[in-house]
C-alpha positions in Angstrom: -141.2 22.4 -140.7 -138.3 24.5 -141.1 -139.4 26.9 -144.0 -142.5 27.1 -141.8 -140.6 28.2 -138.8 -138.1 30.5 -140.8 -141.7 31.5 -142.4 -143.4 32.6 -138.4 -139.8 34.2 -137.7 -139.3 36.6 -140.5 -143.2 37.4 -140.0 -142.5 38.4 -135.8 -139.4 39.6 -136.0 -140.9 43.3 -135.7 -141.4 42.4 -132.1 -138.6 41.0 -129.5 -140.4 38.6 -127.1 -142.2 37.3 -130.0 -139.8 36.3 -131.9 -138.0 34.9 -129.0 -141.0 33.0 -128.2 -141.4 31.6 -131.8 -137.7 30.6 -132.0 -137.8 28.9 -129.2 -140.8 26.9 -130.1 -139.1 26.2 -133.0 -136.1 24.9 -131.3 -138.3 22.7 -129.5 -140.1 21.5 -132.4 -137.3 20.6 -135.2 -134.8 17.7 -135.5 -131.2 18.1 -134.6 -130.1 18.5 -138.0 -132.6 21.0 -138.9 -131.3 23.5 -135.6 -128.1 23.9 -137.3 -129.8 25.4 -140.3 -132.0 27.2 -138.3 -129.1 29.0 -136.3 -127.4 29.8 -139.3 -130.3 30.8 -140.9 -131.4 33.2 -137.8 -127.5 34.7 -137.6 -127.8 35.9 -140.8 -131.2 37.7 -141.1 -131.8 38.5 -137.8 -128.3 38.5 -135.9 -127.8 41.8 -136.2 -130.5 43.4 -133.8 -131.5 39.6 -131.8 -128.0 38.2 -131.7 -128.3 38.0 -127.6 -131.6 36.1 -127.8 -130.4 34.0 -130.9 -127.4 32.8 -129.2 -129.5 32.3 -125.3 -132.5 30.4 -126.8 -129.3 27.5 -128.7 -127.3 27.4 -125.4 -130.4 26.9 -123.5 -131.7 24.1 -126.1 -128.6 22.4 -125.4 
C-alpha cells in the first residue's frame, strides 16, 4: 500500500488540496511503521512547496 500511495501522491501533487487530501487518506490507511517512510518519503519530494501541509496532516494523525 505504500508504493501505491507514494504512486497517487507524486500523480496529485500538481494540485494542493488534492494532494492534502490523498496524504491524508494515506495516513489513515497505512500501518504505523509504513507512516515513517511515508513522512520521509513526502519531506523529500514534496517538502519543498507542501512542507506546511506535510507536517499538519502527521501532527494531526497523531
Amino acid at each position: 500500500m505504500l508504493e501505491y500511495f507514494k504512486t497517487i501522491l507524486a500523480k496529485v501533487s500538481f494540485d494542493g488540496r488534492l494532494f492534502e487530501k490523498e496524504l491524508r487518506k494515506a495516513i489513515k490507511s497505512l500501518i504505523k511503521d509504513e507512516l515513517q517512510e511515508l513522512k520521509n518519503w513526502c519531506n523529500a519530494k514534496f517538502g519543498h512547496v507542501y512542507g506546511p501541509i506535510i507536517e499538519k496532516q502527521f501532527v494531526l494523525a497523531q
